[in-house]
C-alpha positions as CSV (number, residue, x, y, z in Angstrom):
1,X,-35.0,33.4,13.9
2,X,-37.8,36.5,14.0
3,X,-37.5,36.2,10.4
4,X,-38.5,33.0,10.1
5,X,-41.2,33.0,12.8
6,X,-42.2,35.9,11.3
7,X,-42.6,34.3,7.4
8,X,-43.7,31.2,8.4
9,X,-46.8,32.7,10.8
10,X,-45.7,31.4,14.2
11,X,-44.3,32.3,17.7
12,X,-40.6,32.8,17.9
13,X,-40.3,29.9,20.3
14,X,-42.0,27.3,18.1
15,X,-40.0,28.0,14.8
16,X,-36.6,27.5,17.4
17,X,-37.6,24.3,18.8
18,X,-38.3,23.1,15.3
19,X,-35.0,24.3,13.6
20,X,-33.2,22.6,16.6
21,X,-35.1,19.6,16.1
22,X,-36.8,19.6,19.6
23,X,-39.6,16.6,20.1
24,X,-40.6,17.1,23.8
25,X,-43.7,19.3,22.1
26,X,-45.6,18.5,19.4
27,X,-45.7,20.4,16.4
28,X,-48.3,19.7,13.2
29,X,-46.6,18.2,10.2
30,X,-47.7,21.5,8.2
31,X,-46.5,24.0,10.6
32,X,-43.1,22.4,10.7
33,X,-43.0,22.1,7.0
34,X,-43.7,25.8,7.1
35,X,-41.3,26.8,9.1
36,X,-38.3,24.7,7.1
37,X,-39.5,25.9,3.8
38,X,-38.9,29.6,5.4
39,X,-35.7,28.8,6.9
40,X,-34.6,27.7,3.5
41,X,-36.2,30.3,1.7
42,X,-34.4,33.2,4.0
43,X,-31.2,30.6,4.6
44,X,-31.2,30.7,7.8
45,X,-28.0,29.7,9.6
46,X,-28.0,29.2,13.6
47,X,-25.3,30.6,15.4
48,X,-23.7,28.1,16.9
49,X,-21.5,30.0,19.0
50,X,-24.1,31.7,20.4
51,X,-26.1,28.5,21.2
52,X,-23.1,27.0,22.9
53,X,-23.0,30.0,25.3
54,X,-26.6,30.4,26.3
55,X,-26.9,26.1,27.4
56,X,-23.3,25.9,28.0
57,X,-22.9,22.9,25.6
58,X,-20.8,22.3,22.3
59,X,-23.4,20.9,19.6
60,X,-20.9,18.6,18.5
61,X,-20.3,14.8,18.3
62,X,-17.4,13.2,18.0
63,X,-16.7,9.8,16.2
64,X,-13.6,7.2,16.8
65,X,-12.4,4.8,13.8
66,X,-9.7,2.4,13.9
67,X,-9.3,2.7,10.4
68,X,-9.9,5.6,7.6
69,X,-9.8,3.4,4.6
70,X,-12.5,0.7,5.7
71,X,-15.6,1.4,3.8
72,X,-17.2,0.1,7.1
73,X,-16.6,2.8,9.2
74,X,-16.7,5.6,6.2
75,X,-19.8,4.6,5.5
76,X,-20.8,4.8,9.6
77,X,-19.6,8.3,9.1
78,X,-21.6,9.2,6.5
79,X,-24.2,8.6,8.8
80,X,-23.4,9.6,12.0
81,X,-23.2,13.4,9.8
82,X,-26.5,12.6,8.7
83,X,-27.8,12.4,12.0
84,X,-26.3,14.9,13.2
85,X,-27.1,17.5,11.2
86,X,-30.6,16.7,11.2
87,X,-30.4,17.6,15.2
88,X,-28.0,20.5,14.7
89,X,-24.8,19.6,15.7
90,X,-21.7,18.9,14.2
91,X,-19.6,15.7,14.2
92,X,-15.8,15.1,14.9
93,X,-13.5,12.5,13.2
94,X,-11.1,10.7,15.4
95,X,-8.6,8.2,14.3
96,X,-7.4,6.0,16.7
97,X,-5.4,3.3,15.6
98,X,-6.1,0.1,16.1
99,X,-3.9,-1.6,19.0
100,X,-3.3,2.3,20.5
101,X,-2.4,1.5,23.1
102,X,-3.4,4.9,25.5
103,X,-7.2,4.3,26.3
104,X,-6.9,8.5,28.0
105,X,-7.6,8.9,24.2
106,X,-10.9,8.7,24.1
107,X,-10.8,11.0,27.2
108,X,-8.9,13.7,25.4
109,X,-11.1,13.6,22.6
110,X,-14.0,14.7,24.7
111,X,-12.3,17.7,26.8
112,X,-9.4,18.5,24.2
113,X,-12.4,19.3,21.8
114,X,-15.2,19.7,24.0
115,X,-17.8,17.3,22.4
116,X,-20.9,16.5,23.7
117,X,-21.1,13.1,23.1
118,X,-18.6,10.4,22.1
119,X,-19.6,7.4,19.3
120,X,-17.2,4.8,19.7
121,X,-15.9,2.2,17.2
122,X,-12.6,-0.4,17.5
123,X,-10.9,-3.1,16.7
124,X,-9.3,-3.2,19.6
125,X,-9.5,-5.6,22.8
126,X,-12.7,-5.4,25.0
127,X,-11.3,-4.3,28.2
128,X,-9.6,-0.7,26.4
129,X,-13.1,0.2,25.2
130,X,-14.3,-0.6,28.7
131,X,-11.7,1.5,30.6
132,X,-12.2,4.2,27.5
133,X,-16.3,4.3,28.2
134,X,-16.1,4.4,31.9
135,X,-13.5,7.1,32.2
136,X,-15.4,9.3,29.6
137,X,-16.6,12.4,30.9
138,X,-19.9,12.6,28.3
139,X,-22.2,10.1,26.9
140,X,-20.6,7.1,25.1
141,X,-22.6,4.7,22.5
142,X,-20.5,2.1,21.2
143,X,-21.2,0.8,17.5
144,X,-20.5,-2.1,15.8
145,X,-20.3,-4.3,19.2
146,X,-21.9,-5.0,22.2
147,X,-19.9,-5.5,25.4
148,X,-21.0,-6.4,28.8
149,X,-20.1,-3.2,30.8
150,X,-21.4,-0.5,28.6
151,X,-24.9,0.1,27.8
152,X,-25.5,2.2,25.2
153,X,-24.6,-0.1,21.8
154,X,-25.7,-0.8,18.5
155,X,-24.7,-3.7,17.0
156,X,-24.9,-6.1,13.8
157,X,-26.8,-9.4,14.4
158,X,-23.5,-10.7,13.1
159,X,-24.2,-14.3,13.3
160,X,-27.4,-14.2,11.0
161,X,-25.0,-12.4,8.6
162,X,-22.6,-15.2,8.9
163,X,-25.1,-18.0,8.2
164,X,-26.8,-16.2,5.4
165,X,-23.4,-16.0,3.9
166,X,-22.4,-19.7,4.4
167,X,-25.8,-21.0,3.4
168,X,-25.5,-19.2,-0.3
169,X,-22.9,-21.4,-0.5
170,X,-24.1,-24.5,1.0
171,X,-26.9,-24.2,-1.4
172,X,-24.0,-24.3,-4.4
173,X,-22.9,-27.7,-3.4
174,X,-19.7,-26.3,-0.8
175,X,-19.1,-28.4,1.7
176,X,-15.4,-27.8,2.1
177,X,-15.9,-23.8,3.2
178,X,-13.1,-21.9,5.0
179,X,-13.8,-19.2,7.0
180,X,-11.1,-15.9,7.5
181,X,-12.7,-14.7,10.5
182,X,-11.8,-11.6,13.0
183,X,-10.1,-11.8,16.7
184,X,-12.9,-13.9,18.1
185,X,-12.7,-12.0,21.4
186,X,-15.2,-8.6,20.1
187,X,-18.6,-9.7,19.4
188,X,-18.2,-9.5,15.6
189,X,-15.4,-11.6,15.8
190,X,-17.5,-14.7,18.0
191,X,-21.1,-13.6,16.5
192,X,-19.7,-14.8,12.5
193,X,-17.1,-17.5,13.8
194,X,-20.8,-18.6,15.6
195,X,-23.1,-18.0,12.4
196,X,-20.1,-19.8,10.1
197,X,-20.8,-23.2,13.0
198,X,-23.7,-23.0,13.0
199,X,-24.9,-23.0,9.3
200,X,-22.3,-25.9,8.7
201,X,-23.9,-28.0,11.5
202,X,-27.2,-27.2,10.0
203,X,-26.3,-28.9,6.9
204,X,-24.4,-31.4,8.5
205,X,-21.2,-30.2,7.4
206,X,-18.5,-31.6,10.0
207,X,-16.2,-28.4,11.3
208,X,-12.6,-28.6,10.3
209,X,-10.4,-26.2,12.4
210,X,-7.8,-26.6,9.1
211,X,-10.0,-24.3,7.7
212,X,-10.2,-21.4,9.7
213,X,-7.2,-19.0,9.9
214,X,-7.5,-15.5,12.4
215,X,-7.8,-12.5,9.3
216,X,-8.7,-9.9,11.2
217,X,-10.3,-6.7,9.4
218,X,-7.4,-6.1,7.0
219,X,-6.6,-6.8,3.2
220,X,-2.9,-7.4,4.0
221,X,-4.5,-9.7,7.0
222,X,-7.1,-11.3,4.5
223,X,-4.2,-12.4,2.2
224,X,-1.9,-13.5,5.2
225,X,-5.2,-16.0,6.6
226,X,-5.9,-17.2,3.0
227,X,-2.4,-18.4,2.5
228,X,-2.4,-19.8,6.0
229,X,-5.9,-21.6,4.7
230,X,-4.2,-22.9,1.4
231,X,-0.9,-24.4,3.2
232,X,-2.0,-25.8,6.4
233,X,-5.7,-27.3,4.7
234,X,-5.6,-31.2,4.3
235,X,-8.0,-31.0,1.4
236,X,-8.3,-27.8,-0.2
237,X,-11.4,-25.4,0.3
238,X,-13.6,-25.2,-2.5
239,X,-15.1,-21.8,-1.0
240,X,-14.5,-19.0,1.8
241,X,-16.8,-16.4,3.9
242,X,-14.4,-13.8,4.5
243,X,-15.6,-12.4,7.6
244,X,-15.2,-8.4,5.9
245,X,-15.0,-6.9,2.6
246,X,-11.4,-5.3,2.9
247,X,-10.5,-9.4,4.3
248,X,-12.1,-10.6,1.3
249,X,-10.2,-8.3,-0.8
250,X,-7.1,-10.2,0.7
251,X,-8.0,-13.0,0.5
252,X,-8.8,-12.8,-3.9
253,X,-5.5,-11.4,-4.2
254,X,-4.2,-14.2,-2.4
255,X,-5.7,-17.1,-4.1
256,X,-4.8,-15.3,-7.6
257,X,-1.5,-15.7,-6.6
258,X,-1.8,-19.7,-6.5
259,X,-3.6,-19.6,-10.1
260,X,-6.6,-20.5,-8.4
261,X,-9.8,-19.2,-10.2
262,X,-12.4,-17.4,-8.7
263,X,-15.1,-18.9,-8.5
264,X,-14.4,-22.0,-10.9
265,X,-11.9,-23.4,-8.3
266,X,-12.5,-21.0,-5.3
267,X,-15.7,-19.3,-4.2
268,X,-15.4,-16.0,-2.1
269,X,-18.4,-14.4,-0.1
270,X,-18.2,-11.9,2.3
271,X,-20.1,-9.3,4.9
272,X,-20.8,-5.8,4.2
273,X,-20.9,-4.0,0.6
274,X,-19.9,-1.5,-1.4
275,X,-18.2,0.3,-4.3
276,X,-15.4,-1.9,-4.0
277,X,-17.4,-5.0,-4.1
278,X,-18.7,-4.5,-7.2
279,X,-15.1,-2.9,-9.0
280,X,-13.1,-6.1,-7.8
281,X,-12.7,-8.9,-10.8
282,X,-14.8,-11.4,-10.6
283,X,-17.4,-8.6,-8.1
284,X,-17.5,-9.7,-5.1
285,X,-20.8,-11.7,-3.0
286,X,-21.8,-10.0,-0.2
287,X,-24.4,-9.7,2.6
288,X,-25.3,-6.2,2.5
289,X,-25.5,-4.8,6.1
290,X,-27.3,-1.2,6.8
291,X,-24.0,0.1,8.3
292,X,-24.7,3.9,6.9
293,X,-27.9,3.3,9.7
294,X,-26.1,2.3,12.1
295,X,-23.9,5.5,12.1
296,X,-27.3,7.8,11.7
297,X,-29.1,5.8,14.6
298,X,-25.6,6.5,16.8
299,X,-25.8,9.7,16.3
300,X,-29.5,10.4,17.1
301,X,-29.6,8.0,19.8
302,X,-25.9,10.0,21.2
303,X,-28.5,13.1,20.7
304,X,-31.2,11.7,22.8
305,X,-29.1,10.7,25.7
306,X,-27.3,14.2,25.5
307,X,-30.4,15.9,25.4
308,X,-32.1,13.8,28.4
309,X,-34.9,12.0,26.0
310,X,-33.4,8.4,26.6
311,X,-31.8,6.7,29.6
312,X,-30.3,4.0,27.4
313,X,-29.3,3.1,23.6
314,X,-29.1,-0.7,22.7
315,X,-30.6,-2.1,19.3
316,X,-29.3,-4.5,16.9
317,X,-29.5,-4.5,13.4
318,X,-30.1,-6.8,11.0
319,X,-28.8,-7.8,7.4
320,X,-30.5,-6.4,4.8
321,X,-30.0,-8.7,1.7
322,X,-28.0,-11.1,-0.3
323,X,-26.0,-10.0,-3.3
324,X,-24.9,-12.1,-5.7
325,X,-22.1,-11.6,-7.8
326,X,-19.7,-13.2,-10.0
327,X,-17.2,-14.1,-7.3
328,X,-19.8,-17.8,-6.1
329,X,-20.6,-20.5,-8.2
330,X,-21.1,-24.7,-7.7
331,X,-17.8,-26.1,-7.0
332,X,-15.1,-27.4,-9.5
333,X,-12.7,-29.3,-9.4
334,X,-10.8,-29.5,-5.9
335,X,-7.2,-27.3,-6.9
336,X,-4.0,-28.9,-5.2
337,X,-1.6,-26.2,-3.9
338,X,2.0,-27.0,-3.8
């Protein structure tokens, strides 16, 4: 650290409130540049250990997914690092499966590893997440949901996601639109079930519980509720808003079962995208969500709390964009399923 004060031409004290990415003072814009140009130039390390010992805190974070194969949350990963690398501090991957059904988990996450800080995402029933939050021991910020009982949340505007997606294909010519959606007791779940209502109503489109089946957040799950869709439908869908991209994924493998053609017979659209919305045949519409910022604002907001420069975290985020693909068109001809 003398090093670096010394190279970049500044007190000690300034060049370590910089490097730890302290705000409470200000510091020009040149001066800090300076002083992380030095720090690179000499490559600087901080010694963690050292730090922990001197404040008596870990300068770590540690993360909770339901599932490690959901580009959702490996996205939310990728930047909840971000963020916390930026602030010096290190993050820890849980997995906690989703219907676990031992809510001390979240508990032993924060002593077993000593974290300072716990960002929170699940699939899972309200009330274990409650129970989880209020027994933890360090900060909690929930992502991906809000839920009456815990304050520090950032969360989707899920149901503008839903009627952006339902609109696209309104404006096709679909009336008859199924919708896979998620347990509608989490917010996700309610806030697209409400968007999917709502943009039907808007157009006038009567709701028809036939076409709504419970997918939940999986491909095998996806497939199950598209089937379910199919079967139990009096007159076949000529489109479905998948409430996620691994249910959407489900749900096309599904339908090719049938023979049904996407999208000449069957339009698919879905929420959140990725890699494996575009490798999928036809590529998959999506509304594109900024869930890499949602993990990078949970980590510096986890930060903040932890560090005494907020009281509270709660913001909600909103879709970014459209994408159409290959996998919506106008409707064809209504397919009968045996």
């Amino acid at each position: 650290m003398n090093d670096v004060a010394s190279h970049a031409g500044v007190d000690v004290s300034t060049a370590s409130r910089v490097l730890r990415g302290d705000q409470k003072q200000r510091v020009g814009e040149e001066t800090r540049l300076r002083i992380l140009e030095a720090a690179k130039r000499l490559d600087y390390q901080p010694n963690i250990t050292a730090r922990s010992l001197r404040v008596a805190k870990t300068f770590s974070l540690g993360i909770a997914v339901p599932q490690l194969d959901n580009p959702v949350f490996s996205q939310m990963i990728i930047g909840a690092e971000r963020g916390a690398r930026e602030r010096g501090y290190s993050l820890l991957i849980a997995h906690i499966e989703e219907g676990f059904p031992d809510d001390d988990a979240y508990e032993r996450l924060a002593s077993a590893n000593r974290v300072d800080g716990l960002l929170i995402t699940t699939l899972d029933d309200n009330s274990v997440v409650l129970r989880a939050a209020r027994k933890a021991r360090v900060p909690v910020v929930l992502l991906n949901r809000a839920m009456q009982g815990i304050d520090n949340s950032i969360y989707f505007d899920s149901s503008e996601a839903a009627r952006i997606a339902v609109r696209h294909l309104i404006d096709l010519g679909h009336t008859r639109i199924a919708h896979l959606s998620g347990q509608l007791n989490p917010s996700t779940g309610i806030g697209r079930f409400a968007g999917y209502r709502d943009a039907l109503a808007e157009a006038g489109i009567p709701f028809d519980p036939g076409l709504v089946a419970v997918s939940g957040y999986t491909i095998k799950g996806g497939a199950e509720a598209m089937r379910t869709v199919l079967r139990q439908a009096g007159t076949s869908p000529t489109a479905v808003f998948a409430i996620t991209l691994a249910a959407a994924a489900g749900a096309i493998m599904a339908i090719q079962q049938y023979g049904i053609r996407v999208p000449e017979d069957l339009s698919v659209v879905t929420v959140h995208d990725g890699p494996i919305a575009e490798a999928m045949f036809p590529p998959l519409t999506t509304v594109q969500m900024p869930v890499e910022q949602m993990g990078y604002d949970g980590a510096i907001g986890l930060i903040d709390l932890i560090e005494g420069r907020k009281t509270q975290i709660n913001s909600m985020l909103h879709p970014l964009q459209l994408v159409v693909r290959g996998s919506t068109a106008a409707p064809g001809q209504p397919h009968d399923v045996a």
